[in-house]
N, C-alpha and C positions, 0 to 999 in steps of 0.2 A: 876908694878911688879918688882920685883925685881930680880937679876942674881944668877940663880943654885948653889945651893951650896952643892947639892947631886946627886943620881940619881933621875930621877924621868919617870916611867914608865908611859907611854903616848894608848890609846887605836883609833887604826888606823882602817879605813876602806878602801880596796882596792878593787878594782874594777869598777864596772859599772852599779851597783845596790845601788836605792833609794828604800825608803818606807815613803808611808804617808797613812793616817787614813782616812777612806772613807765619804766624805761628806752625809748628811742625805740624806733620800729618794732616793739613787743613786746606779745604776746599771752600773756596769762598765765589759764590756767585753774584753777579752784576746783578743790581740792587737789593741786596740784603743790609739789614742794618748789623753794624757792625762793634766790637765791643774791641778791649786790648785787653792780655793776659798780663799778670804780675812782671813778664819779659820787657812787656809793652810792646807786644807784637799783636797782628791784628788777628780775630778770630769771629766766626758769628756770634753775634747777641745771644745772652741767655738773659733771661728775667733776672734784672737785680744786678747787671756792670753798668758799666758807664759806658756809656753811648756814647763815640765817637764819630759816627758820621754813615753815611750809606757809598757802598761799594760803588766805584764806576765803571770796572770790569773785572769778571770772572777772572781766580788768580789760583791754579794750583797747588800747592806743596805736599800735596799725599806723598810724593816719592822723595822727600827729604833732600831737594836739589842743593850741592855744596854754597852755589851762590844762590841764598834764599832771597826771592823775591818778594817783591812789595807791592799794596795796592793801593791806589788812589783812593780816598774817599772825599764826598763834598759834605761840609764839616755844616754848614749851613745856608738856609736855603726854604722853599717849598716842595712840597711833594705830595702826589697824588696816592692815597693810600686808600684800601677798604678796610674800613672800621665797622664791625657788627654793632646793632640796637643806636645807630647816632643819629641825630635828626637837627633840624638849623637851629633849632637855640642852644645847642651844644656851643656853639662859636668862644671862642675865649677859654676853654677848659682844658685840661695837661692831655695829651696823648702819651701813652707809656707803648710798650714793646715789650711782649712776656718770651720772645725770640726776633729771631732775624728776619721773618716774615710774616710776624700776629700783632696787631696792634689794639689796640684797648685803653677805653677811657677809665681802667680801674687799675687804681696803682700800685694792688696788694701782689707782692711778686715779678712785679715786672720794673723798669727802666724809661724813667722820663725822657722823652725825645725832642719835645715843642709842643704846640697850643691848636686848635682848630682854627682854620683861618676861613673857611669857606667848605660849608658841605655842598659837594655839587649834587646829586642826587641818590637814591637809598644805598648808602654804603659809603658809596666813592667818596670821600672826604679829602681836602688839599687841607696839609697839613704846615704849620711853618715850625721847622724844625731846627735845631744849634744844638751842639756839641756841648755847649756850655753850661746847659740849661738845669737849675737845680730848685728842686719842689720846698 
């Protein structure tokens, strides 16, 4: 390419919100973590994809609608999750996803999502999570 020789008006997305096109037969519910298929359409998390973001609302496609639908996820962010066996000096360590709604500080099998940012009490862990994020 070659260098600007005018203006040229560019269309920006800001924030912390993705979307993607719901994979067939799939039933995706508001806050489940979310993963993309080879289509790169969204589906729930199984241990071991790549973690694109958490659901913002419930999105059908069991019945294979011609105009397939899409769901928002927020790509990055905080979130209040329970984590089994975590306690405060966890703080700083990967949180993974062995699915859409197990989370675990052990990465055999499952899918990095972000870091502990604040265990609030036995379980309840705020987790700070990105889309991005690679171990």
């Amino acid at each position: 390419m070659s260098a600007l020789t005018c203006d040229t008006p560019r269309i920006y997305e800001l924030g912390d919100i993705n979307q993607f096109l719901v994979a067939d037969s799939t039933i995706i519910y508001e806050g489940a973590a979310i993963s993309i298929n080879n289509l790169g359409q969204a589906k729930p998390l199984v241990g071991g994809e790549k973690f694109v973001g958490f659901a913002e609302q419930q999105v059908d496609n069991q019945l294979l609608f011609s105009d397939r639908p899409s769901v928002r996820v927020k790509s990055l962010g905080k979130v209040a999750l329970l984590i089994a066996n975590i306690n405060p000096s966890d703080v700083g360590k990967v949180v993974f996803a062995s699915s859409d709604n197990t989370f675990t500080l052990v990465a055999e099998g499952a899918s990095p999502i972000g870091y502990v940012y604040r265990v609030q009490n036995i379980g309840l862990t705020v987790v700070a999570f990105n889309s991005y994020i690679t171990t």
